[in-house]
TORKOL-516539 format. One record per residue (C-alpha): x, y negated, z negated; residue number from 1. Coordinates in nm, 2 decimals, padded with zeros to 4 digits, m for minus. Layout:
+--------+--------+--------+-----+
:     px :     py :     pz :   i :
+--------+--------+--------+-----+
:      X :      Y :      Z : NUM :
...
+--------+--------+--------+-----+
This chain:
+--------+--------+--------+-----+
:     px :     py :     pz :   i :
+--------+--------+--------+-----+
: m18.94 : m11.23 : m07.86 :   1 :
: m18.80 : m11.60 : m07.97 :   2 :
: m18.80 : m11.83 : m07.68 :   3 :
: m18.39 : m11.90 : m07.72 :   4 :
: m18.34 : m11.49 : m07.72 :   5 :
: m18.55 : m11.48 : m07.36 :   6 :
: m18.43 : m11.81 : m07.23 :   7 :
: m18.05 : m11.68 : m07.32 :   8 :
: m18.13 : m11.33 : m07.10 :   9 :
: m18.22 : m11.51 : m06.81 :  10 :
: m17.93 : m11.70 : m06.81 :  11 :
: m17.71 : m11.40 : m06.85 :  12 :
: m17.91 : m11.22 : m06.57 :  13 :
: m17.88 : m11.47 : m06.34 :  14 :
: m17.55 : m11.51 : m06.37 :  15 :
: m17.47 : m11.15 : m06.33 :  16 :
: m17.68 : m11.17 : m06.05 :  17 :
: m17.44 : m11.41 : m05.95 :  18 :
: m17.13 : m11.27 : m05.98 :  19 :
: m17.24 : m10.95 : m05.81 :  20 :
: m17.33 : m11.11 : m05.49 :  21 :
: m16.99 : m11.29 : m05.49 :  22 :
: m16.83 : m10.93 : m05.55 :  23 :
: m17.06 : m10.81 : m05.22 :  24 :
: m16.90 : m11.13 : m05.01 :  25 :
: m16.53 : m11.06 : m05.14 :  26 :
: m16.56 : m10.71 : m05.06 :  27 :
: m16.70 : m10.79 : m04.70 :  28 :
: m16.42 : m11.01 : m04.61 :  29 :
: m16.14 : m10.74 : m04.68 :  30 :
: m16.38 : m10.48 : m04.48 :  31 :
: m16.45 : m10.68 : m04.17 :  32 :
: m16.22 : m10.99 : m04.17 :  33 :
: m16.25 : m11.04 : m03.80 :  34 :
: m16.61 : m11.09 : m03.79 :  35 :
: m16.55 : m11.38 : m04.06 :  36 :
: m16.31 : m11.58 : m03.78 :  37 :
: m16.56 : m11.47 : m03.54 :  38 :
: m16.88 : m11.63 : m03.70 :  39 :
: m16.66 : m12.00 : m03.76 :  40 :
: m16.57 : m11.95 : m03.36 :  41 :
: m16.92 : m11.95 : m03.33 :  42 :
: m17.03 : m12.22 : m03.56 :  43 :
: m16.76 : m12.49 : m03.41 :  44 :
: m16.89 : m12.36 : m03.08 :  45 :
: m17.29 : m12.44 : m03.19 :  46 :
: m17.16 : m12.82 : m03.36 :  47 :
+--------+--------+--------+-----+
């Protein structure tokens, strides 16, 4: 396998990678929107 080939599939891995975990944190604000306001509560509380 050329070396631009490999080096252009991890590239395109990691940026589906990427995208899907942004998808998974999208998805869990519209699920559970009060634990987001919950956890900065929390974090102002802790600073």
């Amino acid at each position: 396998m050329e070396p631009l080939l490999l080096l252009i599939m991890i590239i395109i891995g990691n940026l589906s990678l990427y995208w899907f975990f942004i998808g998974q944190r999208k998805l869990q604000k519209q699920l559970h929107p009060e634990e987001e306001h919950a956890g900065k509560n929390s974090d102002y509380r802790s600073s």
